[in-house]
C-alpha positions in Angstrom: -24.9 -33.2 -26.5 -27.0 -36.5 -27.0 -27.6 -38.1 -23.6 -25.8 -35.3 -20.9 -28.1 -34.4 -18.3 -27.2 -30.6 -17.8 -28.3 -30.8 -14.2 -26.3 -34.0 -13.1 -23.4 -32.7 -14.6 -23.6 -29.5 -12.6 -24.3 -31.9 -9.6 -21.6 -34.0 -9.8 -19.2 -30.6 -10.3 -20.5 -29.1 -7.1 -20.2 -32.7 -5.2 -16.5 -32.3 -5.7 -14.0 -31.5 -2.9 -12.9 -28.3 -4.0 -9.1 -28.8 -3.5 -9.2 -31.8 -1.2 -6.9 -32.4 2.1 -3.2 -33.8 0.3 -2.0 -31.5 -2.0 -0.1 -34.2 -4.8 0.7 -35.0 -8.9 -0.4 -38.8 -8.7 -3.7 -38.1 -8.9 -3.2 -35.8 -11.6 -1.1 -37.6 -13.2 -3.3 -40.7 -13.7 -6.2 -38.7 -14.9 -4.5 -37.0 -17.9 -2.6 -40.5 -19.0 -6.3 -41.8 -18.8 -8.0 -38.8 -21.4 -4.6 -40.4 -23.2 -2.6 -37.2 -22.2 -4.5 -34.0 -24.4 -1.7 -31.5 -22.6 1.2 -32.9 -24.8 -0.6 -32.4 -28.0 0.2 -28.5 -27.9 3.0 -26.5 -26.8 2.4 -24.5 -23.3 3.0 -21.4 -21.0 2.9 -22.0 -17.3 1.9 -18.9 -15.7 2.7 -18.5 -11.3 2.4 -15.8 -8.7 0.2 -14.4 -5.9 -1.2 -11.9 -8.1 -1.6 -10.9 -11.5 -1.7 -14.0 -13.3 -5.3 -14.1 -14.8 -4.6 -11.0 -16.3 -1.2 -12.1 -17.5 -2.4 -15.3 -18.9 -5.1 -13.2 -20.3 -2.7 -11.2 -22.2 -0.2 -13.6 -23.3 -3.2 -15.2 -24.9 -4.3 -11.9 -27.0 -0.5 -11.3 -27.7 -0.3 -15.0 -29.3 -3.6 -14.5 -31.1 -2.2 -11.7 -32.8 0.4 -14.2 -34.0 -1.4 -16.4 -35.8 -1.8 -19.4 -32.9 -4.8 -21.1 -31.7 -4.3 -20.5 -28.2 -6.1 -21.9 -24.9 -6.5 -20.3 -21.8 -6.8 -21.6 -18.5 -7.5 -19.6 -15.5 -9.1 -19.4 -12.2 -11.4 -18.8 -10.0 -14.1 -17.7 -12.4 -17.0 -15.3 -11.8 -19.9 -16.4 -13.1 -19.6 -20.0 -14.5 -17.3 -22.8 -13.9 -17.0 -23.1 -17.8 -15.6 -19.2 -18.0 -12.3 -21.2 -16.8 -10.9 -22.4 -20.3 -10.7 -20.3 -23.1 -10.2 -20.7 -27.3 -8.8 -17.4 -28.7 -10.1 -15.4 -25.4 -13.6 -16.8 -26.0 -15.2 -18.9 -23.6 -16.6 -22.3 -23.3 -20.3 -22.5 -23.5 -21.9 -23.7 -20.6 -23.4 -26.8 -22.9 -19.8 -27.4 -24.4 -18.3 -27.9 -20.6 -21.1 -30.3 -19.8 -20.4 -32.0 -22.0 -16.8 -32.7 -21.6 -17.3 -33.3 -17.9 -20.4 -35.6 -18.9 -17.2 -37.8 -20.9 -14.9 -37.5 -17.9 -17.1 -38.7 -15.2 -16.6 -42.5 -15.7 -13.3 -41.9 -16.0 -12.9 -40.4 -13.1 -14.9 -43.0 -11.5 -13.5 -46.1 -12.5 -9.6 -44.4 -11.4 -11.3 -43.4 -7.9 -11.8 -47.4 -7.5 -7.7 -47.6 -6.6 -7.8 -44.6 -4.3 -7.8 -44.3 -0.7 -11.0 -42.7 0.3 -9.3 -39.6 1.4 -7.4 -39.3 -2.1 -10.1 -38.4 -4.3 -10.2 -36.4 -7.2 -10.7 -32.9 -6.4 -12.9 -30.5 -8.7 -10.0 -28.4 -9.8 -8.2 -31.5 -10.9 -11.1 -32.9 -12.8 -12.0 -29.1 -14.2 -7.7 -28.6 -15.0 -8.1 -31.9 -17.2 -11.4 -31.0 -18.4 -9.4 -27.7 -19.9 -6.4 -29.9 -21.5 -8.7 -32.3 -23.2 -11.0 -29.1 -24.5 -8.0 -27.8 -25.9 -6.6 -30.7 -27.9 -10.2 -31.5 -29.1 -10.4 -27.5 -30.3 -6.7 -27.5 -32.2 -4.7 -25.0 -29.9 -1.2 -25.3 -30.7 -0.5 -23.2 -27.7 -2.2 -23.3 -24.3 -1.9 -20.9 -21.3 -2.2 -22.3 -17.9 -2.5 -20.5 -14.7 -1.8 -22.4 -11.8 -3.7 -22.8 -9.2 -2.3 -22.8 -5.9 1.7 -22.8 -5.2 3.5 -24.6 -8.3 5.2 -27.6 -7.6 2.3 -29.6 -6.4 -0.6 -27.4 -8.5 -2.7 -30.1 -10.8 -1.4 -27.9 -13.6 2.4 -29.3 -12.7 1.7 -31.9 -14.7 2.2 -29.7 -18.3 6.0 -29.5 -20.0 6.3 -25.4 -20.2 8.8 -23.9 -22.8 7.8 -20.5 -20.7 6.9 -19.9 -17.1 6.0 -16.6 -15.9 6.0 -15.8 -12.6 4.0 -12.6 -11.5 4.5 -11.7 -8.0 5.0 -13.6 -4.8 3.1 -12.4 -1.3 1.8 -14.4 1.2 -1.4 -16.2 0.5 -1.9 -20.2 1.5 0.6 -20.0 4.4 -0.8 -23.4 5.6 0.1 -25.2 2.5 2.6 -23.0 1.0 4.8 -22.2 3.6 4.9 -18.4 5.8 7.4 -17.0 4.2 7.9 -15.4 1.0 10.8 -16.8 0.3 9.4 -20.7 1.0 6.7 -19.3 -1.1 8.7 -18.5 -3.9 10.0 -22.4 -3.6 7.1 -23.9 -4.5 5.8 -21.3 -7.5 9.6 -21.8 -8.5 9.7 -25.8 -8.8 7.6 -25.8 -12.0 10.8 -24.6 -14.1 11.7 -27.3 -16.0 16.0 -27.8 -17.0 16.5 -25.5 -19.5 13.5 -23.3 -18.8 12.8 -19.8 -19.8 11.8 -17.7 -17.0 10.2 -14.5 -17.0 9.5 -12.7 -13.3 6.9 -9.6 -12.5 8.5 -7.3 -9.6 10.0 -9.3 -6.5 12.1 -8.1 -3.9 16.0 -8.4 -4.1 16.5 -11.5 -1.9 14.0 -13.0 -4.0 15.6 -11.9 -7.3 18.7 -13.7 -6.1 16.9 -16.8 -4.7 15.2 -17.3 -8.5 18.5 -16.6 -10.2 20.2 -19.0 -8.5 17.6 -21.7 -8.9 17.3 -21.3 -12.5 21.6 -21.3 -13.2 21.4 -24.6 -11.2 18.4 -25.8 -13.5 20.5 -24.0 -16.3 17.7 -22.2 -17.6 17.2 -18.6 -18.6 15.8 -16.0 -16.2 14.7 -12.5 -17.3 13.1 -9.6 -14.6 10.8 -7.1 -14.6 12.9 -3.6 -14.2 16.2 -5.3 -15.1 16.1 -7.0 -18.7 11.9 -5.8 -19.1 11.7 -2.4 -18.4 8.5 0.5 -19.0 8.8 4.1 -19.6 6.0 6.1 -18.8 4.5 9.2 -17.4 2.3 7.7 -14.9 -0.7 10.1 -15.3 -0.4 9.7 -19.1 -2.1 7.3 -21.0 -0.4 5.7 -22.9 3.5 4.1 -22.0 6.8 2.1 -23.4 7.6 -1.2 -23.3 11.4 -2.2 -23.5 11.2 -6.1 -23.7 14.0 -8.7 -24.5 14.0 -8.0 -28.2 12.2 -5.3 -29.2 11.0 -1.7 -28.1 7.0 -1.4 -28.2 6.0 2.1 -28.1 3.0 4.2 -27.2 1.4 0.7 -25.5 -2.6 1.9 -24.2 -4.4 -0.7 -22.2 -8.3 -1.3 -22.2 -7.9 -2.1 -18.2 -7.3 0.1 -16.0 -4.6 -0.1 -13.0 -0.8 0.7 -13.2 0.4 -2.8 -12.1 -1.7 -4.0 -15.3 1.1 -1.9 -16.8 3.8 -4.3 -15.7 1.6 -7.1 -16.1 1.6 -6.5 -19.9 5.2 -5.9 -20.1 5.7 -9.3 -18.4 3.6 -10.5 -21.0 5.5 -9.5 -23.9 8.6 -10.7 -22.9 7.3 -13.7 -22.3 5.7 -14.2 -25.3 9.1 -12.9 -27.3 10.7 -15.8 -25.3 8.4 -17.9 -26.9 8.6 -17.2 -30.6 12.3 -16.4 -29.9 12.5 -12.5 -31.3 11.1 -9.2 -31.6 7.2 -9.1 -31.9 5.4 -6.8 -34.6 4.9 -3.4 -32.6 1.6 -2.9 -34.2 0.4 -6.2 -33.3 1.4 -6.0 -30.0 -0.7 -2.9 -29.3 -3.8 -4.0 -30.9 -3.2 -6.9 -28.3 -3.0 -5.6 -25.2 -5.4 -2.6 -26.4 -8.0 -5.0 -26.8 -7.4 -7.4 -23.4 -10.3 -7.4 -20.7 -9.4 -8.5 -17.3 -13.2 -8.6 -15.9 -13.5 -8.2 -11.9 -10.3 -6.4 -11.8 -10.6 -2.5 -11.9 -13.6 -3.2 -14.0 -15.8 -0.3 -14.5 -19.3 -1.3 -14.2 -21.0 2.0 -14.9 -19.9 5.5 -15.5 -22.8 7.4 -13.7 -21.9 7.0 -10.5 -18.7 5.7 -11.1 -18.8 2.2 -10.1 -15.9 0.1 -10.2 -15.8 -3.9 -9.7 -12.4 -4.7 -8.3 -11.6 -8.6 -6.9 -8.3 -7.5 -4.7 -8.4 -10.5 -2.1 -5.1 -9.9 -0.1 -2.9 -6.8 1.2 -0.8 -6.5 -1.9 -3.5 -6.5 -4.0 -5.6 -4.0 -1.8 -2.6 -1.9 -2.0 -2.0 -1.9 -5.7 -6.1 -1.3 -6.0 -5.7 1.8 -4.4 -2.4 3.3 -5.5 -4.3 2.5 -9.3 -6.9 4.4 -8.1 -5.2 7.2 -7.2 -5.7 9.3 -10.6 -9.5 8.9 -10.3 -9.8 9.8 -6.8 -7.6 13.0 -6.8 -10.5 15.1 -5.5 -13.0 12.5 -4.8 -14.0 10.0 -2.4 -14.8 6.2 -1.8 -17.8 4.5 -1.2 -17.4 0.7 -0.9 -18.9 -2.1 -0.7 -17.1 -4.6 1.2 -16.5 -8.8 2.0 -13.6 -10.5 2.8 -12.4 -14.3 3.3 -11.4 -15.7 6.6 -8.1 -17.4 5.4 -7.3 -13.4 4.1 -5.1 -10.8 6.1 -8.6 -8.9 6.3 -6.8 -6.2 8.8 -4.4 -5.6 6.3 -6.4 -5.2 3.4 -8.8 -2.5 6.0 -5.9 -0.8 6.7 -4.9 0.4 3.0 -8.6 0.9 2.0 -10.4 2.6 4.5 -8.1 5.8 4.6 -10.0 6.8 1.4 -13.4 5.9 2.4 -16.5 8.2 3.7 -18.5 4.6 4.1 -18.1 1.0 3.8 -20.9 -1.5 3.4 -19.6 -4.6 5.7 -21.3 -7.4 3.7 -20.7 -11.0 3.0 -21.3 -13.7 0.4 -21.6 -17.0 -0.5 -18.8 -18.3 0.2 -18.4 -20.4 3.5 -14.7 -18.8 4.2 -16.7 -15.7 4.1 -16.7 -13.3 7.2 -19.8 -12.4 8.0 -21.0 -8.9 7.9 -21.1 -7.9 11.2 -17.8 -9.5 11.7 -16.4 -7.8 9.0 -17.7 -4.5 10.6 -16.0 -5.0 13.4 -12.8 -5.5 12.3 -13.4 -2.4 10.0 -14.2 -0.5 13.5 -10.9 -2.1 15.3 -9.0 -0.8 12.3 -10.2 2.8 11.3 -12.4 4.5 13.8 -13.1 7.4 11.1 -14.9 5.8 8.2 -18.7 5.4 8.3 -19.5 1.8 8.5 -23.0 0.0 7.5 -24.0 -3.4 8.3 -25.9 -5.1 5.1 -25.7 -9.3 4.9 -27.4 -8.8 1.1 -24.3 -7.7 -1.5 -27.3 -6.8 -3.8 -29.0 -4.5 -1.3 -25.8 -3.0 -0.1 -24.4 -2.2 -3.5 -28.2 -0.6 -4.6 -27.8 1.9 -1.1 -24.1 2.5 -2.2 -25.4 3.6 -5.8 -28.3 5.8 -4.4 -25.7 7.4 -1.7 -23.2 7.9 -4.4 -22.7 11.8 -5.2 -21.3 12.8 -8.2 -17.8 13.3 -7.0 -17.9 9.7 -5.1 -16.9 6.4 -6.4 -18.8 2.9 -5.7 -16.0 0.7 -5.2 -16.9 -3.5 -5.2 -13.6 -5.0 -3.6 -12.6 -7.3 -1.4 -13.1 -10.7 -2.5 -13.5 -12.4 -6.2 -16.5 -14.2 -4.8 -18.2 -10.9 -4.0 -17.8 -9.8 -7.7 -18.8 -13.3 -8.7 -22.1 -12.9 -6.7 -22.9 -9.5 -7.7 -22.5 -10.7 -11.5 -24.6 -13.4 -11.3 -27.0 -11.1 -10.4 -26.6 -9.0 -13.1 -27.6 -11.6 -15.7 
């Protein structure tokens, strides 16, 4: 790595503005025609939503692996280290290997912030989105996988040409930027479709079917939804299930993650990915795939004895999906969990779907700044559900240790709430 200094790098990451006041392409723009444009030297999936797109782009990746392509992933937020973000063939970069490319950018960045207004800097997930692109083209991915970031149409990953875009879900999540609607939200994850466009969409409500449809016959592009044209057949306490996609039938499908929405996650995925090699994918290929995808920090068993599970739900839809998934496991047993929520979330909400299935809840809090704090957050518990045992611990470490030393045998340590709450327990870990 010759003359990077590990340290500065990581200094200069963390100096960043994480996604800066004035949400815009230009910036963007600038900075990829500077690294001399590394996203147009491989073909690309654009992957929107509120939820469900890590583990979408995570599978589309595994499913194009089992193809034959070199594929790149880019997701977000990570959970341990920045570099977890971009991926070769699900593997990902090294700590020293992202260094090293942000080591490269750095003057780059510098000498374009000269012709900025002060307020207009680069923001670290524009620098770490073009870090991604040029880490890519230097590994030879003839495919990449981008998750977006926030919204669509002015997301530093709006700056790729899809062939695909997938979009998961829409909820309400970044009202201030976004818009408070889910229909205004749906406008923005909805801009990145390109003229002639091949849409694939998760499970969206019927006036947001008709909203998407519409946009993509004025775009003339191609639009294909989850329980109309991708469809899954399945008993839901069985194992294993049926994927109907756009070309092809793909029976007895098993995931390695748990949750049912993963279920229509991975459908989404296929069609998708038939939509990009234009036919029927090889049925055996397709279950090795998604048999073999990990989604870590969502449903995530950590250990088996108690059952602990590691689950980064960070809004009401996502709470809700957590514990309908959960459903199965929890048949005749009972939740312990361990608890921290963001400011900026519908924490009310998300308390008002959990709780229910709770004996006790650890109110914590972590690093984050948009964090509640834990007595705050046991408050709120309180105002919401009187019933469920709460207990005030600051430390995620401590109040995950008392949760696994309360834990009977027919209880179940759940880790929810936020993905920085996973992200600080894990660090731990190591």
């Amino acid at each position: 790595m010759g003359s990077c200094d590990v340290n500065a790098v990581w200094e200069y990451v963390n100096s960043l503005e994480r996604l800066g006041t004035r949400l815009g392409l230009e910036r963007m723009q600038k900075l990829v025609e500077a690294l001399g444009s590394p996203h147009k030297s491989y073909r690309c999936i654009h992957v929107v939503g509120t939820n469900g797109k890590t583990s979408t782009t995570r599978f589309i990746s595994t499913l194009l692996q089992a193809q034959g392509h070199k594929v790149g992933a880019y997701t977000s937020p990570h959970l341990v280290s920045l570099a977890e973000r971009q991926m070769v063939d699900s593997i990902p970069s090294s700590d020293e290997d992202f260094c090293d490319l942000v080591h490269r950018i750095r003057p780059i960045v510098e000498e374009l912030e000269k012709g900025f207004a002060p307020d207009e800097m680069l923001t670290q997930f524009e620098v770490l989105t073009a870090a991604a692109f040029l880490y890519f083209k230097e590994q030879g991915c003839d495919v990449a996988v981008i998750e977006a970031g926030l919204g669509g149409r002015l997301d530093a990953t709006a700056v790729i040409e899809s062939e695909v875009q997938v979009l998961t879900s829409i909820g309400l999540e970044h009202t201030e930027l976004l818009g408070d609607t889910p229909l205004a939200i749906l406008k923005e994850k909805q801009a990145i479709i390109p003229p002639h466009g091949k849409v694939v969409a998760g499970v969206l409500a019927s006036d947001l079917k008709e909203e998407l449809k519409q946009f993509c016959a004025a775009r003339d592009a191609e639009s294909h939804f989850f329980g109309d044209d991708i469809v899954i057949l399945a008993d839901p306490r069985g194992e294993s299930f049926d994927i109907f996609g756009l070309y092809g039938c793909y029976m007895d499908v098993k995931l390695k993650v748990l949750g049912g929405y993963q279920r229509v996650n991975a459908a989404v995925s296929v069609a998708a990915v038939e939509l990009f090699t234009g036919g029927e994918l090889d049925g055996e290929l397709v279950r090795q795939a998604l048999a073999s995808t990990a989604a870590p920090g969502r449903l995530e068993v950590i250990s088996t004895q108690p059952l602990c599970i590691f689950d980064g739900s960070h809004n009401p839809p996502g709470m809700e999906e957590t514990m309908r998934s959960l459903d199965p496991i929890l048949e005749r047993r009972r939740l312990i969990a361990v608890v921290s929520i963001l400011r900026d979330k519908d924490a009310a909400e998300m308390i008002r779907h959990l709780a229910p299935r709770c004996d006790i809840i650890f109110a914590t809090q972590t690093t984050s700044s948009r964090a509640h704090t834990a007595d705050e957050l046991a408050a709120l518990i309180g105002e919401v559900d009187k019933d469920t045992e709460v207990f005030v611990d600051p430390d995620p470490h401590s109040a995950m240790v008392s949760a696994y030393r309360l834990a009977t045998s027919n209880q179940v340590v759940l880790v929810t709430g936020s993905l920085t709450l996973i992200s600080d327990l894990k660090r731990g870990m190591n």
